[in-house]
C-alpha positions in Angstrom: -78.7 -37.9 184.1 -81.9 -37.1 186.3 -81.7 -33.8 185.7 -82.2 -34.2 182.0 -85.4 -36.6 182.3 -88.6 -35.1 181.5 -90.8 -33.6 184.0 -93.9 -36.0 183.8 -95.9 -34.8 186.7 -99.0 -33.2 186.7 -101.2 -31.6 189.3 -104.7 -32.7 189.3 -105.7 -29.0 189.2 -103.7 -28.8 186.4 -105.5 -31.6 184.7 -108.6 -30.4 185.7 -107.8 -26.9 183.6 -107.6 -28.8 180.8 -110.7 -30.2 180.8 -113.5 -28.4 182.7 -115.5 -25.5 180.8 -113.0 -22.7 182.3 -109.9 -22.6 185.1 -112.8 -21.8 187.9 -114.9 -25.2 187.1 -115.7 -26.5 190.6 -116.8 -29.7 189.3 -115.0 -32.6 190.6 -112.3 -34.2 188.4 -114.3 -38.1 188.1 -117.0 -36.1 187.1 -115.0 -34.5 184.6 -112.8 -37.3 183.4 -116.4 -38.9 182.5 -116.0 -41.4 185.9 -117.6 -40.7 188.7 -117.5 -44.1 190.0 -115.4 -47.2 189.9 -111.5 -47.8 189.5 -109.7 -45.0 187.5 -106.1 -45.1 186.0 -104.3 -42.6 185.3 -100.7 -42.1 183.9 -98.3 -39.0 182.4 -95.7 -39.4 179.9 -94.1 -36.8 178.1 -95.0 -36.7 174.4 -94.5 -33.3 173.1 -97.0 -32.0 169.9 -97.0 -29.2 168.4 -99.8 -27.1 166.2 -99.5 -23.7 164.2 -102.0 -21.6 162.5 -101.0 -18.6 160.3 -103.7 -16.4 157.7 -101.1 -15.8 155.0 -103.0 -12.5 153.7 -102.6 -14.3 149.6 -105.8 -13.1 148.2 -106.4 -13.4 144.3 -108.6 -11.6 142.0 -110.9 -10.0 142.6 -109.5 -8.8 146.0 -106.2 -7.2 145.9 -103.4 -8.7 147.5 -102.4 -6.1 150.1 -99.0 -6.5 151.2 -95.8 -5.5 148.8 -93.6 -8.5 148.9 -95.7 -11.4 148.2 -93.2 -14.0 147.2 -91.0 -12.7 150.2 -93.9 -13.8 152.5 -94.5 -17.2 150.8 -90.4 -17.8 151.2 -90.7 -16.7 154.7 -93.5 -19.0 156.0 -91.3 -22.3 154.4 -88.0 -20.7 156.2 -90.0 -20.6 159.6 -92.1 -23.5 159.3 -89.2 -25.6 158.5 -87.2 -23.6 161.8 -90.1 -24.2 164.1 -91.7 -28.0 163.0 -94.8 -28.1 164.4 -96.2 -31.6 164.2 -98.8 -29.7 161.8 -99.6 -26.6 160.1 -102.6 -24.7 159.0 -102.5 -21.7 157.0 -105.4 -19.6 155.7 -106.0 -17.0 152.6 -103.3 -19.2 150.2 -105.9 -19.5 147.3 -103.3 -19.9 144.4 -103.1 -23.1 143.7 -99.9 -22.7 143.0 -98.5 -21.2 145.8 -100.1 -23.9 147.8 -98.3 -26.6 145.7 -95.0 -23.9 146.1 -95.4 -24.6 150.2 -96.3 -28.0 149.9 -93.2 -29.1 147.5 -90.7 -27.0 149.7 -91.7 -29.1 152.8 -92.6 -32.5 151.5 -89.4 -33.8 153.4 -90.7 -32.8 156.7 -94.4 -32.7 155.5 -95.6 -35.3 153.5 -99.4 -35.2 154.5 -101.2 -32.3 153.7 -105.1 -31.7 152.6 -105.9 -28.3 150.9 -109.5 -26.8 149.9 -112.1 -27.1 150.6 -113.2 -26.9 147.1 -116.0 -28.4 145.0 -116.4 -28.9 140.7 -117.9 -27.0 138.8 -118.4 -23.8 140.9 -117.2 -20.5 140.2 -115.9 -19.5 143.6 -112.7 -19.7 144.6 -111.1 -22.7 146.7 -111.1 -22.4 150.2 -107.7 -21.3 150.7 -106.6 -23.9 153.1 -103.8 -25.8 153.7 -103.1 -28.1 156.6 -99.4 -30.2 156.5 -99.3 -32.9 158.8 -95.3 -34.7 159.8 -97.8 -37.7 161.3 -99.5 -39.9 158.6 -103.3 -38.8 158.3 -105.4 -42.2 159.3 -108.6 -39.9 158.3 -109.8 -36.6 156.7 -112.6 -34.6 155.3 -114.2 -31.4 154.1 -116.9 -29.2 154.3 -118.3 -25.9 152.6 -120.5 -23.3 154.6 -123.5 -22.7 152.9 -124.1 -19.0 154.0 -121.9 -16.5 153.0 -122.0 -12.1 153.3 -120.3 -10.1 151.6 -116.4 -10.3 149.9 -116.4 -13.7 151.9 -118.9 -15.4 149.1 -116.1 -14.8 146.4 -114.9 -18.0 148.3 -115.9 -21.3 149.7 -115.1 -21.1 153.5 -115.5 -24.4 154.8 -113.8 -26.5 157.3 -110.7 -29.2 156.2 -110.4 -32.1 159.1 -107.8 -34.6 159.4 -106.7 -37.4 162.1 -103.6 -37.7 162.5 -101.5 -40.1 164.8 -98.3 -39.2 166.8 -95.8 -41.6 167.2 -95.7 -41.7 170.9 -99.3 -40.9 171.4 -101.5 -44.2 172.0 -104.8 -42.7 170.5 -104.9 -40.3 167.0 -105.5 -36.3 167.6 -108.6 -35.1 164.9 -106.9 -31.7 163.5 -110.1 -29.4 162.1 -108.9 -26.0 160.3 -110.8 -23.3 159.3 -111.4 -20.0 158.0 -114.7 -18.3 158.8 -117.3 -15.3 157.9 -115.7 -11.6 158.4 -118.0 -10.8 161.1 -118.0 -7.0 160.2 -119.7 -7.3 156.9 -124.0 -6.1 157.1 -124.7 -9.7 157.9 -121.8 -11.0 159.3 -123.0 -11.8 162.8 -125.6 -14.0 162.0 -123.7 -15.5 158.9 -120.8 -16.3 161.2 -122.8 -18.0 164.3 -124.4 -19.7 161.5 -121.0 -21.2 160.3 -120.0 -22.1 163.7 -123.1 -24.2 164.2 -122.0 -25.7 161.2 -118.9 -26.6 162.1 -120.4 -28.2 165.2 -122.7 -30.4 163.2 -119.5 -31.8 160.8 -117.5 -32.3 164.0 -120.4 -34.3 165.8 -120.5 -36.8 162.5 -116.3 -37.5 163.3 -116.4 -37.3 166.6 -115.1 -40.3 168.6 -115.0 -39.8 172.6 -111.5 -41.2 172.9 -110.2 -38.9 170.9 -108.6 -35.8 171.5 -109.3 -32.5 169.3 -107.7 -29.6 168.2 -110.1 -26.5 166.7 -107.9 -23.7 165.3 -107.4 -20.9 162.5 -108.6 -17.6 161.4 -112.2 -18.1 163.2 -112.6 -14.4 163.0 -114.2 -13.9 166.8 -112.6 -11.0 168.5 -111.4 -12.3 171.5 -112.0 -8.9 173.3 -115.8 -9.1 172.8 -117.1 -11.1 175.5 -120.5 -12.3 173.7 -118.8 -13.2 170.5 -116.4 -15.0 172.9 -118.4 -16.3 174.5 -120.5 -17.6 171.7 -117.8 -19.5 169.9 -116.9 -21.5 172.9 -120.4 -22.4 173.4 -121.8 -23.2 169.7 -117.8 -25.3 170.2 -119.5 -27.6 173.1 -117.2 -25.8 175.4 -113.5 -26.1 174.2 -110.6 -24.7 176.1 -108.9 -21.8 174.2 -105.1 -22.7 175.0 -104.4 -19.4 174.9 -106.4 -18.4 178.0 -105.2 -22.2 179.3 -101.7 -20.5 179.6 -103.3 -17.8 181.7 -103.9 -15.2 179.5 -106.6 -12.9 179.4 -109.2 -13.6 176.2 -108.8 -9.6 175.3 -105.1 -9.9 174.9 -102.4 -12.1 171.9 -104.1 -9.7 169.2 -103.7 -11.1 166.0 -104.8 -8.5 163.7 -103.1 -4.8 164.6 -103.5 -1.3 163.8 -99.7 -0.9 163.6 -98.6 -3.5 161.2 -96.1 -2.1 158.3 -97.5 -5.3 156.2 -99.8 -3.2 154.2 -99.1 -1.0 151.0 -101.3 1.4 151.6 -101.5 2.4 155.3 -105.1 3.0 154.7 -106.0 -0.7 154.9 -104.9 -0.9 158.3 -107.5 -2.2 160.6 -108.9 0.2 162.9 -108.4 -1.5 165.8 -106.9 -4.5 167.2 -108.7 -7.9 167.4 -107.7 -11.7 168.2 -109.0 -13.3 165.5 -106.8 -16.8 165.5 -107.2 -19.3 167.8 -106.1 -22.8 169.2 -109.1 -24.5 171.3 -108.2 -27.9 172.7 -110.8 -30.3 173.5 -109.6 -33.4 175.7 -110.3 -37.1 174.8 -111.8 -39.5 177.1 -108.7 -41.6 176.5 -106.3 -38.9 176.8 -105.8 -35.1 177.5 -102.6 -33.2 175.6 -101.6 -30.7 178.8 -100.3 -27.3 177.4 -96.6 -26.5 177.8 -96.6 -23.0 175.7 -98.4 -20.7 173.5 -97.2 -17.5 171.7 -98.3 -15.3 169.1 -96.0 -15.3 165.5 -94.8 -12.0 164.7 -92.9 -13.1 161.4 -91.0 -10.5 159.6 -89.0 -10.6 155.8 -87.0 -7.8 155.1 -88.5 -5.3 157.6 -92.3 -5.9 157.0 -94.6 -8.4 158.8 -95.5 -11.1 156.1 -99.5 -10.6 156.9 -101.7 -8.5 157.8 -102.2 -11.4 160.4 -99.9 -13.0 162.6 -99.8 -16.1 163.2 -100.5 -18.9 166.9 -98.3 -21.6 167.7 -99.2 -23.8 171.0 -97.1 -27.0 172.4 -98.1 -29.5 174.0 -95.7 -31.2 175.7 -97.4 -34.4 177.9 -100.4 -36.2 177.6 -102.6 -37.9 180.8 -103.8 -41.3 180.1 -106.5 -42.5 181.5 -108.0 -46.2 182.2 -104.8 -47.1 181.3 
């Protein structure tokens, strides 16, 4: 029936959006694309994706876990991971080895990539605490480890996990890179932090392949209500859309780290204030552009408490454009 097909139009200021430096870019939309001349193609289909990010709050020795019900979070996350299927998963701050393999083994039937770390031999720091789950088989992947650290954050090797995955309806992989960077409130966590972005720039140049779409997401630890930190991590990014100002939200708004969160033991370790902290940043392919359908921000609760002092991002994509098709 017609009036259960998928909607597979798209405005070209839509489109546009999705790929220009922010909704107001007057640039044209060849220019854009990467075509200002000659014959250009372009086509919708519907091909929904979906990516979720979530910092667990599992800390190990010598930080103190905070919350009071840790196995109730790590039972929660499977329940709603497994309700929700995203096409992947990211979660930050599950540095157990064991409670990543917990995760892993209770959704190998839904996820049976995954890549964890990053972590290297021989060192006496702890993993990285990352865990991405994939329900696409991963055609690619790699690692890497900042080098500058401040503060509690050195206890651990922050880094950056990448993987390329490929959709089943999608005619080009998506490159997937998670991370979890410097606390910028620490005495040198500015500069540490711009320092780890730039980082992270240089490891995505080496994979980077035009064609290719990319998603940028987890705990990047920029508060969203600052306007030069903001405005720093989409730059040092080479410009990414954040998906959740693509859905017309305000970049100060979707906090992600609250003051009034019951998660924590001691009431005390409640954040001062409230930040946005998590993100989803889309960069388009020259092949082929995912166009946003929804984001929201995961308030997951287990018996009364949130499960982290963070919650968590989930965006959907549900089209792609095609172009020189």
């Amino acid at each position: 029936m017609a009036g259960n097909m998928p909607n597979t139009t798209l405005s070209l200021k839509r489109l546009a959006d999705h790929l220009g430096r922010s909704p107001q870019d007057a640039r044209s939309l060849r220019k854009l694309l990467g075509h200002p001349s000659g014959q250009l193609k372009l086509a919708v289909r519907h091909a929904p994706f979906s990516v979720m990010t979530h910092n667990m709050g599992l800390l190990v020795s010598p930080a103190p876990y905070l919350g009071t019900d840790r196995d109730g979070a790590i039972a929660e996350i499977v329940g709603r991971i497994r309700a929700l299927t995203p096409d992947v998963v990211g979660l930050c701050e599950v540095f157990a080895d064991g409670e990543r393999t917990r995760i892993t083994n209770a959704l190998s039937d839904l996820y049976p990539y995954y890549s964890e770390g990053p972590d290297e031999s021989l060192s006496f720091r702890s993993d990285g605490g990352l865990l991405l789950l994939s329900r696409h088989p991963t055609v690619a992947s790699n690692k890497m480890i900042f080098g500058p650290c401040d503060g509690w954050d050195c206890f651990a090797l922050k880094g950056v996990i990448y993987i390329r995955v490929q959709p089943v309806s999608w005619p080009t992989p998506i490159d997937i890179f998670y991370s979890h960077t410097q606390d910028i409130e620490t005495e040198n966590g500015v500069n540490t932090l711009y320092y780890q972005l730039y980082g992270m720039t240089r490891f995505i140049e080496t994979l980077w392949e035009p064609a290719i779409p990319k998603i940028i997401m987890g705990d990047l630890n920029i508060p969203g209500e600052n306007p030069q930190h903001y405005d720093r991590l989409l730059r040092t990014l080479d410009w990414p859309r954040d998906c959740w100002t693509l859905a017309g939200n305000q970049a100060d708004s979707g906090h992600t780290l609250v003051r009034e969160n019951n998660f924590y033991e001691d009431p005390d370790d409640r954040p001062s204030s409230n930040h946005r902290l998590d993100y989803v940043l889309m960069q388009a392919g020259t092949r082929l552009v995912p166009i946003l359908a929804d984001i929201e921000i995961l308030k997951f609760q287990h018996n009364g408490r949130f499960i982290s002092d963070h919650f968590g991002v989930r965006a959907s994509f549900d089209k792609i454009a095609i172009i020189n098709i």
